[in-house]
C-alpha positions, 0 to 999 in steps of 0.5 A: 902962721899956716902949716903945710900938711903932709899925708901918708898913702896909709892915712889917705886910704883910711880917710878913703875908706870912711863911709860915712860922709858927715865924719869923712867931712870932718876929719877933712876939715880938722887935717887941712883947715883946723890943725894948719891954722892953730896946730898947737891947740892939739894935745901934745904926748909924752913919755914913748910918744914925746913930739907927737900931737892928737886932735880929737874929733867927735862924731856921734858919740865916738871920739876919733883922733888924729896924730901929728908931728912936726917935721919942721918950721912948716910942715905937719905930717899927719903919722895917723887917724883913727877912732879912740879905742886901741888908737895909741897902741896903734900909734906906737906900732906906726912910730916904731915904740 
């Protein structure tokens, strides 16, 4: 089953932001190709972060993930993208924990 994504105005001016072509392409293709065909392949949290996923995606060395939730049967929200580094404590600012 294929997912329907849905993408912030935040996270849209981030990917908006990205220079760099190639890693642009990528975090592209994770959000609406990769995540909608196979969502469950994402890293699920726990604890403060229960029902949040990750994907990462690599990118000359450095590790840039992408968290999601599911908002129903059908629909991902895509909450945040970002690099590795300070991710989670940004993800928990973003989801009020």
């Amino acid at each position: 089953m294929d997912y329907k994504i849905d993408v912030p105005n935040r996270v849209k001016r981030y990917i908006k932001k990205i220079k760099d072509k190639h890693l642009k392409k990528s975090i592209v293709e994770a959000i609406y190709e990769d995540i909608p065909h196979n969502p469950n392949k994402g890293i699920s949290k726990i604890g403060d972060l229960v029902g949040i996923y990750t994907w990462a995606v690599n990118y000359q060395g450095t590790t840039y993930r992408i968290a999601y939730t599911f908002e129903n049967e059908s629909l991902i929200l895509i909450v945040l993208v970002g690099p590795h580094e300070n991710f989670y404590q940004a993800l928990k600012r973003t989801v009020g924990h």
